[in-house]
C-alpha positions as CSV (number, residue, x, y, z in Angstrom):
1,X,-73.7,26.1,30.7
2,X,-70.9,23.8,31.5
3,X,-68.6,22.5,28.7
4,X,-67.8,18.8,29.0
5,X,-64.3,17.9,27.7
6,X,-63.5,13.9,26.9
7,X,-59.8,13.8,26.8
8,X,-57.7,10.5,26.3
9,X,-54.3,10.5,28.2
10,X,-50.9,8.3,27.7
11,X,-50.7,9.4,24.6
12,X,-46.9,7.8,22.9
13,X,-47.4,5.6,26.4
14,X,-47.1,2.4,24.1
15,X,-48.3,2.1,20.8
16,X,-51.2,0.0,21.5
17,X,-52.5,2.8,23.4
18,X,-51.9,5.5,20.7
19,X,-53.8,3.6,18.5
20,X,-56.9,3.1,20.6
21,X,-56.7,7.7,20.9
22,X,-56.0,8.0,17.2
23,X,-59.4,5.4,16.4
24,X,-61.5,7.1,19.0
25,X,-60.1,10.8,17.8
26,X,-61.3,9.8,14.1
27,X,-64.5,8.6,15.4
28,X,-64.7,12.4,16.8
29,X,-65.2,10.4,20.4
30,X,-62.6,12.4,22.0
31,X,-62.0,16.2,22.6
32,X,-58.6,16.1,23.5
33,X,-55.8,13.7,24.4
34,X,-52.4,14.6,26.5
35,X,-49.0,13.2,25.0
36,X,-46.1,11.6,27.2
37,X,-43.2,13.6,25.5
38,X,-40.7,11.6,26.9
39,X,-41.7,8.5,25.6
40,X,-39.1,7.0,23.0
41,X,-42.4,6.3,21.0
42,X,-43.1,10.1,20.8
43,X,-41.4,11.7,17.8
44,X,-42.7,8.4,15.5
45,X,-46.2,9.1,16.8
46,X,-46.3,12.8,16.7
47,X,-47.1,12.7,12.5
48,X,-50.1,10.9,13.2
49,X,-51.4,13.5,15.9
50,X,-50.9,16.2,13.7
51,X,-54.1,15.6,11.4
52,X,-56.3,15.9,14.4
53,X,-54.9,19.5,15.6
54,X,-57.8,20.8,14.3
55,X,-60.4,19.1,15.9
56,X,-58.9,18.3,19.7
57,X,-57.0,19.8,22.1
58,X,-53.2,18.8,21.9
59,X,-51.7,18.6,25.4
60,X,-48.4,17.8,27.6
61,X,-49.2,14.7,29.7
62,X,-46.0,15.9,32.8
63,X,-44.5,12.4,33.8
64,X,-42.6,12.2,37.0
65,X,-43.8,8.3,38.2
66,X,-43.8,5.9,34.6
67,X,-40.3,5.0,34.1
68,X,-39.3,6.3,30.5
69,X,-36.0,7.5,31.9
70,X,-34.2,7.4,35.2
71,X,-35.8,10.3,37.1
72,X,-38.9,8.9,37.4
73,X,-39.7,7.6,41.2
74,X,-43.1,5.9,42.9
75,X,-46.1,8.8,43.4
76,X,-45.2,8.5,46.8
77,X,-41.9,9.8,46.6
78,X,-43.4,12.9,45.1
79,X,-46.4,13.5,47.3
80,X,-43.7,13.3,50.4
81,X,-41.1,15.3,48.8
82,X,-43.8,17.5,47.5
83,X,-45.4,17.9,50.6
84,X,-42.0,18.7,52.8
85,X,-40.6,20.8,50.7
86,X,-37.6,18.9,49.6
87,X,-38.0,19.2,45.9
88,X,-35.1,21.3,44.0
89,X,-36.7,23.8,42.1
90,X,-34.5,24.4,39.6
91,X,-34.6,20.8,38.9
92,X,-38.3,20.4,38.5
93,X,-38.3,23.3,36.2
94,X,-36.0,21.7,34.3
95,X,-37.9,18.7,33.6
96,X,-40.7,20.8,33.1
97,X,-39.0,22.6,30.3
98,X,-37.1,19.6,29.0
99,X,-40.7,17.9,28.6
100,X,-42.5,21.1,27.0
101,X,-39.6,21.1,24.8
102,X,-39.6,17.7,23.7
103,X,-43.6,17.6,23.1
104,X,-42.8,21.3,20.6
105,X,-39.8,19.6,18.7
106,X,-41.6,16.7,17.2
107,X,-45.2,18.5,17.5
108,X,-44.3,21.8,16.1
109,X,-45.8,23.9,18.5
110,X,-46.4,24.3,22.1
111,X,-49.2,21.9,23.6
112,X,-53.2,23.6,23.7
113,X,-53.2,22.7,27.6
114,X,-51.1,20.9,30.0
115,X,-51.9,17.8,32.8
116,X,-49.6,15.6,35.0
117,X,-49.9,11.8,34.7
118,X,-51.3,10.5,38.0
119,X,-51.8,14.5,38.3
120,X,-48.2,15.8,39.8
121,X,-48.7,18.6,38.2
122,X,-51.4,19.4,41.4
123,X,-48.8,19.1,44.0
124,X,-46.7,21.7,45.9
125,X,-43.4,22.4,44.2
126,X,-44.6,20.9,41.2
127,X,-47.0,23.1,40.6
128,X,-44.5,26.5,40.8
129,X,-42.3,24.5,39.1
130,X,-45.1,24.1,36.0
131,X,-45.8,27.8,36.5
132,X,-42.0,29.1,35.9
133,X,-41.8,26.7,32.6
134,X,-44.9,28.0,31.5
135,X,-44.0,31.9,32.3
136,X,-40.4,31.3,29.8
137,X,-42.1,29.2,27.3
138,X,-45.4,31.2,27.2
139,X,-43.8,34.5,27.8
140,X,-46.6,36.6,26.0
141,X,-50.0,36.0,24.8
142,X,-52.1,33.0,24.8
143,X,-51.2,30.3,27.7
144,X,-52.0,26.9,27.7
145,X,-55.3,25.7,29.7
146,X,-54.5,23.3,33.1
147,X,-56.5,20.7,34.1
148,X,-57.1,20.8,37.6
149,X,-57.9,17.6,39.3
150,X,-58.7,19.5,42.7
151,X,-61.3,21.4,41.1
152,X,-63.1,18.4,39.7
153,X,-66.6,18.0,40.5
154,X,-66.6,21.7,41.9
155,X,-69.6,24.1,41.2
C-alpha cells in the first residue's frame, strides 16, 4: 500500500502564508510542511511550529530563486548553470549548510525531511551539493527523507 503525504510548503514565506499551514496543521489537514529558513520571518515563526512536531513532518524548504537575500537568481539561472556544470561546489554546499543550520538554530533540531522550492534540490550540482551537507550534518544514524519530484507519479 502506498502512503499519501499532504505537505504544505513556504513555510516563514510571509506570514499570511504560515498562518494558512499552522490552521490547516491544527485541523490535522496536513502531514507535513517545509520551512524557508532563510526567511527573516523564520526564527518569530519557528515557536509556533514546534507544537505540531509531533504530528507532521518538519522539513527544510532549500531556496535558491525567492529573493530573501542576495544569492538568490531566476530558476533559469540554475537549471543552465546546473545543467553545464558551472556551479561552485563548495559554494552550493555552503548554502546548503548555512540553510540546514539556520532551520536547527531556531527549530531545535535538524529538519524530518528535506525539498527545494521550485524543486533545485533535483538538479545536477545541487543535488551533490545537498548530499555533502547532509553527509556532515547527518554524519551517523537516521537521515532526513527527500522528496523527489522526478519520481512523482512513478510505480
Amino acid at each position: 500500500m502506498k502512503t499519501l503525504t499532504l505537505c504544505a510548503d513556504d513555510f516563514a514565506q510571509s506570514p499570511a502564508i504560515s498562518a494558512g499551514i499552522l490552521e490547516l496543521l491544527a485541523a490535522r489537514r496536513l502531514a507535513a510542511t517545509s520551512v524557508m529558513s532563510q526567511s527573516p520571518h523564520w526564527p518569530g515563526l519557528a515557536e509556533s511550529l514546534q507544537g505540531f512536531a509531533h504530528q507532521a513532518d518538519i522539513g527544510l524548504h532549500f531556496n535558491l530563486t525567492h529573493p530573501f537575500d542576495a544569492s538568490a537568481r531566476p530558476l533559469s539561472h540554475w537549471l543552465l548553470a546546473s545543467q553545464l556544470r558551472r556551479l561552485s561546489m563548495p559554494e552550493l554546499t555552503d548554502q546548503w549548510l548555512r540553510q540546514l543550520d539556520r532551520f536547527s538554530e531556531a527549530f531545535g533540531r535538524l529538519p524530518d525531511f528535506i525539498d527545494g522550492h521550485q524543486h533545485v534540490h533535483a538538479l545536477p550540482q545541487v543535488r551533490a551539493a545537498l548530499f555533502a551537507a547532509v553527509a556532515q550534518r547527518w554524519p551517523n544514524g537516521r537521515r532526513p527523507y527527500l522528496r523527489a519530484p522526478d519520481r512523482l507519479g512513478a510505480a
